[in-house]
N, C-alpha and C positions, 0 to 999 in steps of 0.2 A: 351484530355479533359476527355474523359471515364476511363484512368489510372490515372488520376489526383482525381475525384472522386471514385475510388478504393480505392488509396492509402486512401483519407484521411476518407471514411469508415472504412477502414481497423485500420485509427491508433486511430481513436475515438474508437472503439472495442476494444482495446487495453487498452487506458486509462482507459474504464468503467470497461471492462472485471478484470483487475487486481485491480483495487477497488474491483470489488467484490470478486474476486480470496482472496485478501488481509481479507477480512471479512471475508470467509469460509473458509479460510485456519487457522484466530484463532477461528472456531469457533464462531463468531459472538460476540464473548466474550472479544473482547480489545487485545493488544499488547498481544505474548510470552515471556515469560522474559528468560533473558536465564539462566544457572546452575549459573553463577559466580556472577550474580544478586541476584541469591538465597542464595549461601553459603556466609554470610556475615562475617561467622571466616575462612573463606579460607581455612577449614582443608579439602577441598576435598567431603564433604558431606552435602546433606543437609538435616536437621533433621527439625522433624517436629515442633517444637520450631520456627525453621528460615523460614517455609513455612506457619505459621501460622500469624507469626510477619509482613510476606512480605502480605500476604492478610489484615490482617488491615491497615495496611498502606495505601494497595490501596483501601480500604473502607472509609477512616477517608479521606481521597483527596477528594471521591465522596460524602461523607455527609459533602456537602458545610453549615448546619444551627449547624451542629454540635449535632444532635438530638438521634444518636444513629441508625436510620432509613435512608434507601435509598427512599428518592420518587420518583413517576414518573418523577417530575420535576429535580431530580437532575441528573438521571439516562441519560435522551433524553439532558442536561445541558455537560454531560461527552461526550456523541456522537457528540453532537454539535461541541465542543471544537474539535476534531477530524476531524471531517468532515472540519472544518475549517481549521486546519492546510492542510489536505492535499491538499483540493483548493488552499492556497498558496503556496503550494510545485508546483500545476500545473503551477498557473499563474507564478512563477519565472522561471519557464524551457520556456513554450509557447508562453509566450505575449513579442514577441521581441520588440513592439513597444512602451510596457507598455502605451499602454490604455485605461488598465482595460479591454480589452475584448478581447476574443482569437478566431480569423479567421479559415476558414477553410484551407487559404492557410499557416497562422501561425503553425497548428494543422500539414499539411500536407508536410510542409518545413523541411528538418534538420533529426526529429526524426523519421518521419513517411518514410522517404525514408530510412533511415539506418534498421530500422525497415523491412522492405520490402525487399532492399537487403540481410539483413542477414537472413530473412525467405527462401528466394530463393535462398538456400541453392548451387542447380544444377546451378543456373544460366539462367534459361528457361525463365525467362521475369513472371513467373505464380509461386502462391503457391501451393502446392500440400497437400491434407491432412496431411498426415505424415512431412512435410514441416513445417505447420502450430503448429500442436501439439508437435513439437519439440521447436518451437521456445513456446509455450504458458508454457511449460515445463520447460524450461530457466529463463522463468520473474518468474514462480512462484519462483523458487531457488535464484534467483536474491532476490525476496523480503521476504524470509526468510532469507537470510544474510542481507540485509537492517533490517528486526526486530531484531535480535540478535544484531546489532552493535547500536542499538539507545535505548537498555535497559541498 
């Protein structure tokens, strides 16, 4: 019971942790796009032309009235859309039973034990710090290749 409640501590620390990890890692500032998103004549460069083009772009998506102006409503509107996608990214991994609501035994089935074995690294049944921040090390590189692949 007591490693049962570990693990699924452990792997909600996980889910949160890398949401935030995910947020401080851009900066708090939305997806990194990667080079090949940038150079849009594919000559290997990108010039400030094509870095300039790619930010209105992503400005003219967030001024949903079309005004010229970011409001606050369109801004927390862009996070939202966000925040929502990735809730549904969770619930399609976690809620095996679909529905709608995701258990601690869901949370702690499956992911949160692979999660755990492969933190325990030695094998000792325990994480160890340096265990742990190897493994938190991983997710973050993990979900920068996940950002670079979804721009």
């Amino acid at each position: 019971m007591k490693n049962s409640v570990l693990i699924g501590t452990l792997a909600v620390s996980i889910v949160l942790g890398g949401a935030a990890q995910g947020l401080a890692a851009s900066g708090g500032h939305g997806p990194r796009h990667s080079f090949e998103t940038l150079d849009t004549n594919k000559d290997g460069q990108v010039s400030k032309a094509e870095f300039d083009a790619h930010r209105a772009e992503r400005f003219a998506k967030a001024d949903t009235n079309s005004d010229g102006l970011l409001s606050r409503d369109e801004i927390l509107a862009r996070g939202q859309d966000r925040a929502e996608r990735f809730a549904d990214r969770m619930f399609k991994r976690l809620d095996e039973n679909r529905d709608g609501a995701i258990s601690l035994a869901e949370m702690s089935e499956g992911r949160g034990n692979k999660f755990f074995d492969r933190a325990d690294s030695d094998g000792s049944g325990s994480v160890s710090k340096a265990e742990f921040d190897t493994m938190k090390e991983r997710m973050v590189e993990r979900h920068k290749s996940r950002q670079k692949s979804q721009d």
